[in-house]
C-alpha positions in Angstrom: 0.0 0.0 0.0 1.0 3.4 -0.7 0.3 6.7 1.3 -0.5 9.7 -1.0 0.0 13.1 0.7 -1.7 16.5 -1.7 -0.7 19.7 0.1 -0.1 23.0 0.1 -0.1 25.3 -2.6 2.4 28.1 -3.1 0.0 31.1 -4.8 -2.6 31.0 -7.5 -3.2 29.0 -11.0 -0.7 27.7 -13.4 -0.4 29.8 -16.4 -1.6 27.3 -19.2 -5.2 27.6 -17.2 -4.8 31.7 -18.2 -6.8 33.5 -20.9 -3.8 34.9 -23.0 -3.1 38.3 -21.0 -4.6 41.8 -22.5 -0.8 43.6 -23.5 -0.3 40.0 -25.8 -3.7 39.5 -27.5 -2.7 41.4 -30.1 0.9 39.9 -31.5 1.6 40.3 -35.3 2.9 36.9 -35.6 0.9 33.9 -35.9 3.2 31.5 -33.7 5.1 33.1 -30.8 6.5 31.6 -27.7 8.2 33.5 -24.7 10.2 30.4 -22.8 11.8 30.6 -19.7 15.8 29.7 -20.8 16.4 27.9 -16.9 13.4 25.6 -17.0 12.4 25.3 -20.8 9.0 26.0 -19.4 6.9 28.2 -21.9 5.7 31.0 -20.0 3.6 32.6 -23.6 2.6 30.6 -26.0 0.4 31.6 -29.4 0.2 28.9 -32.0 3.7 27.5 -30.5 3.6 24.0 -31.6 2.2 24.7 -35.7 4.7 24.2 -37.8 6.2 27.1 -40.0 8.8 27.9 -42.3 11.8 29.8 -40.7 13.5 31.1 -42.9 17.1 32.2 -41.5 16.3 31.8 -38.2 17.7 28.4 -39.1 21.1 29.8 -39.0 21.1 29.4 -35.3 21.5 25.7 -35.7 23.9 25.9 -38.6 25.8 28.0 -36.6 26.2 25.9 -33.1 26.9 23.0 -34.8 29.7 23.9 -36.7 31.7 25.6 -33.5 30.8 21.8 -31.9 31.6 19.5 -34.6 35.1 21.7 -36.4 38.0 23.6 -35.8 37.2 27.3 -36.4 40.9 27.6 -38.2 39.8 24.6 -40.8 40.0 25.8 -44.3 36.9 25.9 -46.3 36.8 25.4 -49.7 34.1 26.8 -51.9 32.1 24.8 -54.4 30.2 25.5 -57.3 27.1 25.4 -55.6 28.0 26.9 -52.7 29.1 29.8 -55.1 25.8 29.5 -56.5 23.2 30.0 -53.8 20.9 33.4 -53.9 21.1 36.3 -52.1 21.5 37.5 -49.1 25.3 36.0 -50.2 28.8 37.0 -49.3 29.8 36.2 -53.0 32.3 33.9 -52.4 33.4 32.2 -56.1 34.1 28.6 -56.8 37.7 27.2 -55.6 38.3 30.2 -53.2 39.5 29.2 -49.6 37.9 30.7 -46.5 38.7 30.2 -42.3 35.9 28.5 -41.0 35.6 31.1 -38.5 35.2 34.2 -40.9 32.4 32.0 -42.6 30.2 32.2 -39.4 30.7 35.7 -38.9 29.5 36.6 -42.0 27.1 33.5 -41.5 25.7 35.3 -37.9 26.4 39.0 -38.6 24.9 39.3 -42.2 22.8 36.2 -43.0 24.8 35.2 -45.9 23.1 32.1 -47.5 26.5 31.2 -49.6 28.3 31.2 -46.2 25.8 28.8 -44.8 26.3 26.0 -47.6 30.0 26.1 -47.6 30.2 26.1 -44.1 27.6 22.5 -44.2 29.5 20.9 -46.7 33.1 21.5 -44.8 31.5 20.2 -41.7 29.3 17.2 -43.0 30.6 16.5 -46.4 27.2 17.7 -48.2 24.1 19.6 -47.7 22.0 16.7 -47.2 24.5 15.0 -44.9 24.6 18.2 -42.7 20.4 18.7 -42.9 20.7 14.6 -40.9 23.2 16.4 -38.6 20.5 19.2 -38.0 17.9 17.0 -37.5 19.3 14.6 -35.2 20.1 17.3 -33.1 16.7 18.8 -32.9 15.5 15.5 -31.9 18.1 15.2 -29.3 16.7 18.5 -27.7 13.2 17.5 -27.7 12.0 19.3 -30.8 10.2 17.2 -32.6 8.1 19.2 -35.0 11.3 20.9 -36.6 13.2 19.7 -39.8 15.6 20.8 -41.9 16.3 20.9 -45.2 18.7 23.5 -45.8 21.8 25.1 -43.8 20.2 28.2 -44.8 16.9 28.8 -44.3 15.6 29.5 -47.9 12.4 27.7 -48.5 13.1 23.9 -48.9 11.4 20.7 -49.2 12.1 16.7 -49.3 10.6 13.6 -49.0 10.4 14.3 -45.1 8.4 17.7 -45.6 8.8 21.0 -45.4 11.9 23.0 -44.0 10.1 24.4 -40.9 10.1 24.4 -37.2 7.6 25.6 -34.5 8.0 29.1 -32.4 8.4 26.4 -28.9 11.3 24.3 -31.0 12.7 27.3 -32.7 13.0 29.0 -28.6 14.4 25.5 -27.5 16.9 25.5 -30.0 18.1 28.9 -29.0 18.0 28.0 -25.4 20.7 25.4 -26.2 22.8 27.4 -28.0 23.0 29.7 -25.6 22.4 27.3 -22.3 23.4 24.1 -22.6 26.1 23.8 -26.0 29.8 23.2 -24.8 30.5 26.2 -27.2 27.9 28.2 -25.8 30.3 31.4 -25.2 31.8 31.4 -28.6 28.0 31.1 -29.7 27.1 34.2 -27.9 30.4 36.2 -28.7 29.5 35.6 -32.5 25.9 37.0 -32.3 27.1 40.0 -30.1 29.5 41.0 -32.5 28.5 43.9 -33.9 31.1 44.3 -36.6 34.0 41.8 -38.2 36.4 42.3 -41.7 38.4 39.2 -42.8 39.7 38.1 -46.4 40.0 34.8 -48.0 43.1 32.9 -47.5 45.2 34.4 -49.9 44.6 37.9 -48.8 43.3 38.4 -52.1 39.8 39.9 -51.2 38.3 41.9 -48.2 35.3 41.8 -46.5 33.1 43.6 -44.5 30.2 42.0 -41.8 28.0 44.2 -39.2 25.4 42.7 -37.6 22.1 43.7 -38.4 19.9 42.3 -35.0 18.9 45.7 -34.2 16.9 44.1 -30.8 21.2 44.2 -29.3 20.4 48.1 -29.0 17.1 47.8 -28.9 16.4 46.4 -24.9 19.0 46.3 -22.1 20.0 42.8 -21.4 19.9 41.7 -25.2 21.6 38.7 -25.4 21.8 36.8 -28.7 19.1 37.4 -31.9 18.7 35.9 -35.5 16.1 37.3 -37.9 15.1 35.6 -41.3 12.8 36.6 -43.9 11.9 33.9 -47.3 8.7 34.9 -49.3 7.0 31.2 -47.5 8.4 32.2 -43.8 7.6 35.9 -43.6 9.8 37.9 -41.3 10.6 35.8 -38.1 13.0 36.1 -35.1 14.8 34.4 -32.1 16.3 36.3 -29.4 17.8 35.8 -25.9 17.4 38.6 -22.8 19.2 38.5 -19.6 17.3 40.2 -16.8 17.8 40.0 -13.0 18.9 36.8 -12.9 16.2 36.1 -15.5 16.9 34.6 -19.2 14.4 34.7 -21.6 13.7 33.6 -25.1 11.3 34.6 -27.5 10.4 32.9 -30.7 8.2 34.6 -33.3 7.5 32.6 -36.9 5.4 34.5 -40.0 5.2 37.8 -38.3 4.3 39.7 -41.2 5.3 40.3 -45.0 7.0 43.1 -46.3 5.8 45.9 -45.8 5.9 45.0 -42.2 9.3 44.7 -41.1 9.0 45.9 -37.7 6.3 44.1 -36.9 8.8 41.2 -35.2 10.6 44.1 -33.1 7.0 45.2 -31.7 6.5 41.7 -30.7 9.6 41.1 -29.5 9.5 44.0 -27.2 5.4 43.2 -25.7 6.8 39.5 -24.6 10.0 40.6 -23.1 8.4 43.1 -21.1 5.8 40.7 -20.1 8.1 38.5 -18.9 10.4 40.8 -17.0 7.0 42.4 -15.4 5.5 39.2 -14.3 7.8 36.3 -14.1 10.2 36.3 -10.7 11.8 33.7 -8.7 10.3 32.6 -5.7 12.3 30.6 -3.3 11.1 27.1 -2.2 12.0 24.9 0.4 12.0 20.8 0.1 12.5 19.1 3.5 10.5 15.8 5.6 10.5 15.7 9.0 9.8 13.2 12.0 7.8 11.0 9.5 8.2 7.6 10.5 6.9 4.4 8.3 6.5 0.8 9.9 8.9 -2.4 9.3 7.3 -5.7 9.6 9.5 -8.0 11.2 11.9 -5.6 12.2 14.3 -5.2 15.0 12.5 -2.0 17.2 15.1 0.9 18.2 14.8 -0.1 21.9 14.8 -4.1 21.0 12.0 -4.9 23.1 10.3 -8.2 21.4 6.5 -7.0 21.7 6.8 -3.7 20.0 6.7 -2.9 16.5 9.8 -1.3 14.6 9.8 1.7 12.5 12.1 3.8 10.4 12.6 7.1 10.1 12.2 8.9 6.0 13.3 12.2 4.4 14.4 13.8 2.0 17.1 16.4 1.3 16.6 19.8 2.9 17.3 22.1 0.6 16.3 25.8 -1.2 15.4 25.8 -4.4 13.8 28.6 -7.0 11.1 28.7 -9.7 9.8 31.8 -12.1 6.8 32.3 -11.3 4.1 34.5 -11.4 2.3 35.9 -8.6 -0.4 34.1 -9.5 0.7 30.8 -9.7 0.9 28.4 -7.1 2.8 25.0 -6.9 1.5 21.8 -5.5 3.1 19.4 -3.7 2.5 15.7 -4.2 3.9 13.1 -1.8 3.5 9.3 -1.9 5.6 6.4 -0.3 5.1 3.0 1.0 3.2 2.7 3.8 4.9 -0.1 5.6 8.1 -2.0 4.4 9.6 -5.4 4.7 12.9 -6.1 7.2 15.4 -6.0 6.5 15.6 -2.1 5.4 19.2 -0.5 4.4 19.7 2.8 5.3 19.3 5.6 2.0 16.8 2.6 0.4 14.5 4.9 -1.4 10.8 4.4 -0.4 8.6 7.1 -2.5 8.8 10.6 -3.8 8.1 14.0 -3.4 6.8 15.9 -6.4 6.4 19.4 -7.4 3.5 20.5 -9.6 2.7 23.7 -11.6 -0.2 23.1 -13.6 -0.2 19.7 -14.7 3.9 20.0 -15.3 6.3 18.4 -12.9 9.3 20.8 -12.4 10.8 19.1 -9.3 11.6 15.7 -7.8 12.9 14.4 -4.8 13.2 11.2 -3.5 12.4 9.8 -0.5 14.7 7.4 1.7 15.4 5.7 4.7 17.2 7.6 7.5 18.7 4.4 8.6 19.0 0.7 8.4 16.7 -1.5 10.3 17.2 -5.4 11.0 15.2 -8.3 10.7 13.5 -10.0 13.8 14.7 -13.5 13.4 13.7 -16.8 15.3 17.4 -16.7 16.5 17.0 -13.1 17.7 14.0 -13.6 19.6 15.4 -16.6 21.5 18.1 -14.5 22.4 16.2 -11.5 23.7 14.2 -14.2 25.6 17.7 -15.9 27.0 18.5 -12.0 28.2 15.5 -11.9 30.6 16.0 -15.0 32.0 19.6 -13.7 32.4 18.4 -10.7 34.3 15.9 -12.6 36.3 18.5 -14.9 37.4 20.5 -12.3 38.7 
């Protein structure tokens, strides 16, 4: 049998329960996420799980996996079709040899689509070969609505589908590159660069990047952007905003045509300041205390024959934090067995405490044994009797 405890609550409602709030009913884009960069937790969602075209926004990917899987002082050759790809281009020609690193400034900084191909074929061997990379990567972070097609971002399709992603994956993805990658730093030195001039390897042409993610003026705290624009996509934007302690991420996909091309900064600006407004962290406490669970056939503390034993449980007392709203509360769920079996070894775990917001578990302890208790044996009962007589004798 297992005891179930429900308790306490730690404010009000979770925010999925929440009509969308007045200052974001009105969003240009049709998908748009604001996530929580710590937890992963979508604090905003509109549409965040339909799948869209991207168009460069895809970059971010393309970019993260390169600095993780090569050597930023490789040499890159150029191929033909690399040469070939469309504008927004660098112009590098057929044969030329580029550092890897210049390639993903120019790549970052001004969204060059010739940079993106040259830099997926040095890495993976092809285009295709590099889309696998992509997408094993976005399954590895849990986004499973995204795939890709190009290194690019121009508007793409295979057998698999479409080249898209969703505003949740597309806010994910940037909340690895910028949270959990090995090369997160060089990721975010990139993007913050607001200017870089290199040359081929032979010294025989100059070049000329500035980045062109106006949101890095545009709110204090701006940590990391990419825009994109294809005619199938619209314009569309992820960016990363420290704040307090605070990291968020917004994600917005087909947020407007042209003539609209500030549409994705107005957005961008309504769901950071919603987050910094409403979402703080609240300090939590996890502890167990003087909760004691029976052990058939144990040995009892004071070793007394006719008396039942019983072990102590707990778990770990410590502080912990969640962003939260005011509003929200957090629910505590407890369950653990409500007897156990001797004999027990101290630290065996016997339940769990959970942490609920909403319907979403964002903690989990686990509940142990303070100690180990014996088994009453046949042989350890004769031997408590053979003390009595002992003591009576006396």
């Amino acid at each position: 049998m297992v005891i179930i405890l429900l308790s306490g609550s730690f404010g009000g409602r979770a925010c999925g329960e929440e009509a969308a709030p007045e200052e974001l009913k009105n969003l240009y884009a049709r998908s748009a996420v604001l996530l929580d960069a710590d937890s992963g937790r979508v604090l905003f969602g509109k549409e965040e799980n339909v799948p869209r075209p991207m168009a460069s926004t895809t970059k971010i990917m393309t970019c993260i996996l390169a600095l993780e899987n090569a050597d930023e002082e490789e040499i890159v050759g150029i191929s033909d079709d690399a040469a070939s790809q469309p504008q927004v281009r660098l112009g590098v020609r057929k044969d030329e040899n580029y550092y890897l690193k210049d390639l993903l400034y120019s790549l970052m900084l001004e969204s060059h689509n010739d940079s993106a191909v040259a830099i997926a074929e040095h890495v993976a061997g092809s285009v295709e070969a590099f889309a696998e990379m992509m997408n094993r990567k976005a399954l590895d972070l849990g986004c499973k609505d995204t795939h890709f097609v190009t290194p690019n971002g121009l508007d793409a399709r295979d057998e698999k589908g479409v080249h898209s992603t969703t505003a949740r994956d597309l806010a994910v993805i940037m909340k690895y590159c910028i949270r959990g990658s090995e090369k997160k730093e060089r990721f975010l030195e990139i993007t913050r660069t607001r200017s870089y001039t290199f040359s081929d390897v032979d010294g025989k042409r100059q070049f000329s990047c500035s980045n062109h993610n106006a949101f890095l003026d545009m709110m204090e705290g701006a940590l990391s952007g990419k825009t994109g624009f294809t005619g199938d996509a619209g314009y569309c934007y992820v960016g990363a905003l420290e704040s307090e302690g605070r990291t968020f991420v917004v994600a917005l996909l087909a947020c407007g045509w042209p003539n609209n091309k500030g549409y994705k900064w107005s957005d961008t600006r309504k769901l950071m300041s919603y987050g910094m407004e409403n979402y703080h962290y609240r300090t939590l406490r996890t502890g167990l205390s003087d909760t004691y669970i029976e052990v058939k056939d144990g040995i009892p503390e004071n070793g007394r024959v006719n008396e039942k034993a019983y072990v102590e449980i707990s778990v770990p007392e410590e502080e912990w934090q969640a962003l939260l709203k005011d509003t929200e509360e957090i629910k505590e769920y407890s369950e653990w067995k409500e007897s156990l079996d001797a004999p027990v070894k101290k630290g065996e775990k016997v339940g769990s405490i959970r942490y609920f917001l909403g319907d979403t578990v964002i903690k989990s302890v686990e509940v142990k044994t303070c100690k180990s208790v014996y088994e009453r044996t046949f042989k350890w009962c004769l031997a408590q009797v053979g003390k009595c007589f002992t003591l009576f004798a006396d």
